[in-house]
C-alpha positions as CSV (number, residue, x, y, z in Angstrom):
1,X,-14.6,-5.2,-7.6
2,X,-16.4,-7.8,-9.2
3,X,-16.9,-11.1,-6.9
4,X,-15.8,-13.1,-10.1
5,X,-12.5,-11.7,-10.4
6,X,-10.0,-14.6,-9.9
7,X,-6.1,-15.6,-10.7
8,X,-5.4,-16.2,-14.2
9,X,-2.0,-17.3,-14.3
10,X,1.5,-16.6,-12.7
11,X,4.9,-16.2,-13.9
12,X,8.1,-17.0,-12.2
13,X,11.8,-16.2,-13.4
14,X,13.8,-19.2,-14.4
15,X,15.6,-21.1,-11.6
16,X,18.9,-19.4,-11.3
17,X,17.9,-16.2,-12.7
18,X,17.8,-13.1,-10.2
19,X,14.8,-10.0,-11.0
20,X,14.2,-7.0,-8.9
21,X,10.4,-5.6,-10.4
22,X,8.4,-3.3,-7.6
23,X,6.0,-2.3,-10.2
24,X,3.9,-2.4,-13.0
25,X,2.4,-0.6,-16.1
26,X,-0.4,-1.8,-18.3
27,X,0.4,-1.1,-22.3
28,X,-2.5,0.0,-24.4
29,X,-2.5,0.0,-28.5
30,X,0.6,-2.9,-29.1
31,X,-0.7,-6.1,-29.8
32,X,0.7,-9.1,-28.3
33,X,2.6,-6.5,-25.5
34,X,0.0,-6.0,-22.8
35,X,2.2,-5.2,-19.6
36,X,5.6,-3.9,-19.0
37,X,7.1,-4.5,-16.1
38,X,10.9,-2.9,-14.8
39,X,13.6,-5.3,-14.2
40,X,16.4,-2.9,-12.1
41,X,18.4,-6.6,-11.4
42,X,19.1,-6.6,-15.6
43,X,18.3,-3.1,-16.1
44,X,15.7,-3.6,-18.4
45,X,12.1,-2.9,-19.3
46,X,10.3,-6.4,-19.8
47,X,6.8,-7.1,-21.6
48,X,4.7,-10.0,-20.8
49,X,1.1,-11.0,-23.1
50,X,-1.9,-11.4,-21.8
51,X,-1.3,-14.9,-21.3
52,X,1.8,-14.1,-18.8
53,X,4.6,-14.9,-21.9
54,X,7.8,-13.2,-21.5
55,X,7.7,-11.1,-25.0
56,X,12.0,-11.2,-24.9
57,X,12.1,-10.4,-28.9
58,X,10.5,-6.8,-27.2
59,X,12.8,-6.2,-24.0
60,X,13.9,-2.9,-23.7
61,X,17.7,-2.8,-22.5
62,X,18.4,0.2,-20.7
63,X,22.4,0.5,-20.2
64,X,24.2,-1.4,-17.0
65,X,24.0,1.6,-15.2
66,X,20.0,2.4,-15.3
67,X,17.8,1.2,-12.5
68,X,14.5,1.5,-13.8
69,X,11.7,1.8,-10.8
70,X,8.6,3.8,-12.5
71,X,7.2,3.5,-15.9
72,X,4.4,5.1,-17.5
73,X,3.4,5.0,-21.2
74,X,2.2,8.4,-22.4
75,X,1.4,7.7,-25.7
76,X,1.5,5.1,-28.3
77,X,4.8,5.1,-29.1
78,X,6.6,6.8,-25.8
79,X,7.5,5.5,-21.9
80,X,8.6,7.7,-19.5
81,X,11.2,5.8,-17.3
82,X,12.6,7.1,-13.5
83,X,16.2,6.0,-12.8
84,X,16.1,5.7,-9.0
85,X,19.4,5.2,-8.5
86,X,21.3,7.8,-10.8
87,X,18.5,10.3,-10.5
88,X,17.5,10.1,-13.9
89,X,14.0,10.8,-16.0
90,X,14.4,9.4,-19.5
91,X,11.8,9.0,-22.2
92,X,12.1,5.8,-24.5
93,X,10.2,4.2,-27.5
94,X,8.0,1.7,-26.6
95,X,10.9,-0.5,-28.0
96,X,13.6,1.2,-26.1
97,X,15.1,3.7,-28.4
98,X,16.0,7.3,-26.4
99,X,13.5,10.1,-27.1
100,X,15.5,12.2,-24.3
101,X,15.9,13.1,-20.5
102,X,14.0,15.5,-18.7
103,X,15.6,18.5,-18.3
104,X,16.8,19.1,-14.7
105,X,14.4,19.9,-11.9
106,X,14.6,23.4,-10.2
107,X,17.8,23.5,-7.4
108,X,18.5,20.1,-8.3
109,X,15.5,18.3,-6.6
110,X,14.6,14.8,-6.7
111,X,17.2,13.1,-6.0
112,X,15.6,10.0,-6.1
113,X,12.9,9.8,-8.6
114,X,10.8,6.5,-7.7
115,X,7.2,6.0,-9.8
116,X,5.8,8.0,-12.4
117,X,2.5,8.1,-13.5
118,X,0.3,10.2,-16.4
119,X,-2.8,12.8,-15.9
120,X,-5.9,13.3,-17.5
121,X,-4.4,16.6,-18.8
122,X,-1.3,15.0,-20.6
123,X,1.2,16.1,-17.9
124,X,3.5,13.7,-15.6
125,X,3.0,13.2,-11.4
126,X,6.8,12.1,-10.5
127,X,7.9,10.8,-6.7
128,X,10.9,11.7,-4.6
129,X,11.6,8.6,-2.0
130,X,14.4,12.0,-0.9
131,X,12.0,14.5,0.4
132,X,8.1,15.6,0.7
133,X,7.0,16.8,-2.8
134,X,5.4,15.0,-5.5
135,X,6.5,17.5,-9.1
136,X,4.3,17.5,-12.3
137,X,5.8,17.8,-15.4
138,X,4.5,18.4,-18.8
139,X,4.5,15.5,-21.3
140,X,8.5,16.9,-22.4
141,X,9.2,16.5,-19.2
142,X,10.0,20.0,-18.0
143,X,9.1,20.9,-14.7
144,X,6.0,22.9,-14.0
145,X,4.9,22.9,-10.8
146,X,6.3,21.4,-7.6
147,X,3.5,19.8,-4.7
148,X,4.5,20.1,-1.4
149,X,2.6,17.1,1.1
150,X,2.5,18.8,4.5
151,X,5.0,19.5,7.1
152,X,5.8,18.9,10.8
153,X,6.7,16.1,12.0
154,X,5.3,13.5,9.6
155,X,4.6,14.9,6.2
156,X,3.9,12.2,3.4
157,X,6.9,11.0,2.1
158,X,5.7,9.6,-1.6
159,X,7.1,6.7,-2.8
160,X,4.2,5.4,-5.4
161,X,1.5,7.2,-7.0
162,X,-1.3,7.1,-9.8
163,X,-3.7,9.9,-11.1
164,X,-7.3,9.1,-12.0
165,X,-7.8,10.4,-15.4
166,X,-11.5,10.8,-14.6
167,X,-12.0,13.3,-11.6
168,X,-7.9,14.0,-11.6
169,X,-7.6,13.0,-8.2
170,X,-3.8,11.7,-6.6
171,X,-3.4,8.9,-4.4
172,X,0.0,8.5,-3.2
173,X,1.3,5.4,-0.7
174,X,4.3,6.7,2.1
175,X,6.4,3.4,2.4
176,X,8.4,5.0,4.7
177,X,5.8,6.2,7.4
178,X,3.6,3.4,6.4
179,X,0.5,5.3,5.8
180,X,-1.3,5.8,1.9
181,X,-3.9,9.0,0.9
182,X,-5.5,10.1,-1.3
183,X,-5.3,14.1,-2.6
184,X,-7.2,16.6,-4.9
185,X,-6.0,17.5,-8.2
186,X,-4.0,20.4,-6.4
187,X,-2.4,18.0,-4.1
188,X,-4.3,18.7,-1.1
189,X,-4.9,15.6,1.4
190,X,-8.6,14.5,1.1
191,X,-8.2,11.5,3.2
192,X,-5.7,9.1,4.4
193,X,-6.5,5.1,3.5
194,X,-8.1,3.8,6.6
195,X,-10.2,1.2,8.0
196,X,-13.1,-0.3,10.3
197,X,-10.7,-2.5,12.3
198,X,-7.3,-2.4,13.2
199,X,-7.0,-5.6,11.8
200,X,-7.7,-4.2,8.8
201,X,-5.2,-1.4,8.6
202,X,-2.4,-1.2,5.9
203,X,0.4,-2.5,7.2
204,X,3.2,-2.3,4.8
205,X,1.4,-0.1,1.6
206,X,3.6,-0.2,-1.6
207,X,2.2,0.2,-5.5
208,X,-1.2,1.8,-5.4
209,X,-4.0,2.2,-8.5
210,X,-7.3,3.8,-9.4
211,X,-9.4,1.2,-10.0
212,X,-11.8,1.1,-14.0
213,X,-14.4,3.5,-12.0
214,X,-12.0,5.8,-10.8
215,X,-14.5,5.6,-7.4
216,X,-11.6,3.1,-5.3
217,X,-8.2,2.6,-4.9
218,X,-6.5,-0.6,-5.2
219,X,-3.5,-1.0,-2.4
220,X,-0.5,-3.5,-2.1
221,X,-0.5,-4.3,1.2
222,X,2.6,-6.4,1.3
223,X,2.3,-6.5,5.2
224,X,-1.1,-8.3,5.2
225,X,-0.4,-10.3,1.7
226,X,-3.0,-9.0,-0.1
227,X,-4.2,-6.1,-2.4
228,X,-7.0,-4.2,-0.4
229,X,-9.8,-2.0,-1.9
230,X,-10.3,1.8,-0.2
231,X,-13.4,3.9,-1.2
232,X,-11.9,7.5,-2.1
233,X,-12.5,8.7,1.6
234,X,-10.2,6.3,2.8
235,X,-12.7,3.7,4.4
236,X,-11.1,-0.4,4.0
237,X,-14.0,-1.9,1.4
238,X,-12.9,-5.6,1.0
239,X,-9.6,-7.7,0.0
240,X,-9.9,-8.6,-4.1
241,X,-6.7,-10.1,-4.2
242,X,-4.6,-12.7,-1.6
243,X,-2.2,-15.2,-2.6
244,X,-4.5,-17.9,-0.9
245,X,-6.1,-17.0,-4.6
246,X,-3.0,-18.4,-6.5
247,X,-2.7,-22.3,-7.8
248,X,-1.2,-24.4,-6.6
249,X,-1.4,-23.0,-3.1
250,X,1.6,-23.2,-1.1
251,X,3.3,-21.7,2.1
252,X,4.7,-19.3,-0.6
253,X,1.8,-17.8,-2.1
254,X,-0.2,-17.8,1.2
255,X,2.5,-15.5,2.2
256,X,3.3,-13.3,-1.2
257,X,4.6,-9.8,-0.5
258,X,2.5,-7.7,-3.4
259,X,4.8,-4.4,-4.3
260,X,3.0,-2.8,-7.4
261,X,0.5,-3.7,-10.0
262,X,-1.3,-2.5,-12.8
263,X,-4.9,-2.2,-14.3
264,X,-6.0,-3.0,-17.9
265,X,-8.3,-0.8,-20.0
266,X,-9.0,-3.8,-20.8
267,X,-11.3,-5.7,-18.3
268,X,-10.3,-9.1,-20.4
269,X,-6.8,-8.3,-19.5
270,X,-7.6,-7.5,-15.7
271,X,-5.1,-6.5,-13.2
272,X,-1.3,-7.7,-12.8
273,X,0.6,-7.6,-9.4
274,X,4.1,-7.8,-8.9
275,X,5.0,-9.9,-6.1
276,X,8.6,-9.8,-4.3
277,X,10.4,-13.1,-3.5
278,X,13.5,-14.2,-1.5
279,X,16.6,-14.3,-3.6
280,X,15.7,-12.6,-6.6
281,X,12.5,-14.7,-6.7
282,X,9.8,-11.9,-7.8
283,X,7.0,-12.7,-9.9
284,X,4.1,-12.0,-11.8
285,X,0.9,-12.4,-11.1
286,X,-2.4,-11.6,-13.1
287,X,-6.1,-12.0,-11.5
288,X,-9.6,-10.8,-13.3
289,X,-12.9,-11.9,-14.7
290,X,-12.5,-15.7,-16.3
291,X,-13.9,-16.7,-19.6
C-alpha cells in the first residue's frame, strides 16, 4: 500500500436520517456512479461519485421487504444483489430494473445469503451467515458447485468474501468465530490472517478485499478501528487505514467501527470503507493517493 494513500473525503447521512450499509462495491464503466453501496434501513441500493455525492437521481429501490447485504456488479449493465433476510439472490440493472432470481439452491440451502462477489471465470462466490459452505454459481445464477470449509468443532463460518481475478484465490472473514483466511481456488484453507504480535491480531474482522496486486488482502478490523493489510500467507503487513486518518479528528473517528469496503480499478478513485455508527449513523469514507 502506497505510503501516500490518505482520506479524501467522508460522507455522513443527514441528521435525522437512519442507514444500515455493512458493505461496499466499486462500479466500473458508468460515469459519474463510481460506488454502490446497500442501504438494508431503506431497502435500497445507493451510488455515491468520486467525490462522495449521493447520486439519488440513480438509487436503486428494491421493495420494503428486501434487505440488501451483498452486491456485486458482473457486467456493465447487471448487479447481483443477496437478500439476507428473505433468503433471496436477485439480479438487477445497474438502475434497478429486475433481470431475475437465482433459481433455488440444492435442498434449500442458504438460508441466509450475506456477500457476493465475482470470479475471474465469470461465475459468482455467495456466503451463508446459516452454515459452513461458501456456493459458486454461474453468472445466471444457477448453482454449480457447493464448498464446504472444514468441520469439527470450528469450521469457517463465511460471512464476507472476495475472489482475486488474478490467481483466483478466496479469502473469506468468519465474523462469528472471529478469525479471516484465505483459500485456493478449490476452497482449500491456505492460511488463516495472522500476525507478529498479539496486539496485532484481528479482533473483530468484517468486509474483506484483494488489494490492485492481488498479492494482500485488505481487512476491516472493526475491533481495532482500522483496515489492516495481510500478505496472502496470512502474516499482519501494516495498518493503511485508521480513523485517526479522517478530518476533522474527533473521539468519533478515532474510534470508527470499519464493516466493508471496496477497491477501485481505478487507483484515482482508491478505496471506500463503510463505517457503522450509533443510531443509524453509518458512513462513508474514501482514502487513496491525492492529487
Amino acid at each position: 500500500m502506497q505510503a501516500d494513500l490518505q482520506w479524501r473525503w467522508t460522507y455522513k447521512p443527514p441528521s435525522g436520517s437512519a442507514v444500515l450499509w455493512r458493505s461496499a462495491c466499486a462500479i466500473s464503466d458508468l460515469p459519474g456512479l463510481d460506488w454502490l453501496v446497500p442501504d438494508a434501513a431503506e431497502h435500497r441500493l445507493v451510488y455515491f461519485s468520486a467525490s462522495g455525492l449521493p447520486q439519488w437521481d440513480y438509487q436503486v429501490r428494491l421493495g420494503f421487504d428486501f434487505s440488501p447485504a451483498g452486491v456485486c456488479q458482473v457486467t456493465n449493465h447487471a448487479l447481483w444483489v443477496t437478500d439476507w433476510r428473505l433468503g433471496r439472490i436477485e439480479c438487477r440493472s445497474v438502475f434497478g430494473h429486475s433481470l431475475g432470481r437465482a433459481p433455488p439452491l440444492p435442498d434449500g440451502a442458504c438460508r441466509s445469503p450475506a456477500d457476493i462477489c465475482s470470479t475471474r471465470e465469470g461465475h459468482l462466490l455467495l456466503t451463508d451467515l446459516s452454515s459452513s459452505r461458501l456456493y459458486r454459481l454461474d453468472a445466471e445464477g444457477r448453482h454449480l458447485a457447493t464448498i464446504e470449509l472444514g468441520k469439527g468443532d470450528r469450521p469457517l463460518r463465511p460471512s464476507y468474501v472476495d475472489c482475486c481475478h488474478d490467481n483466483g484465490f478466496i479469502a473469506v472473514s468468519d465474523i462469528e468465530n472471529g478469525r479471516a483466511a484465505v483459500l485456493n481456488p478449490r476452497g482449500d484453507l491456505l492460511a488463516f490472517l495472522w500476525a507478529a504480535s498479539t496486539e496485532d491480531e484481528p479482533q473483530q474482522p468484517f468486509g474483506l478485499r484483494f488489494d490492485a496486486s492481488g498479492r494482500h488482502v485488505l481487512l476491516c478490523d472493526s475491533g481495532a478501528h482500522r483496515v489492516a493489510r495481510h500478505s496472502l500467507e496470512g502474516a499482519f503487513v501494516d495498518a493503511p487505514i485508521s480513523g485517526g486518518q479522517i478530518k476533522p479528528e474527533s473521539a468519533e473517528t478515532a474510534a470508527w467501527r470499519p464493516r466493508g469496503l471496496a477497491c477501485s480499478g481505478s487507483p484515482a478513485n482508491g478505496i471506500c470503507v463503510v463505517a457503522a455508527g450509533s443510531q443509524g449513523r453509518d458512513s462513508l469514507h474514501c482514502f487513496g493517493r491525492l492529487p
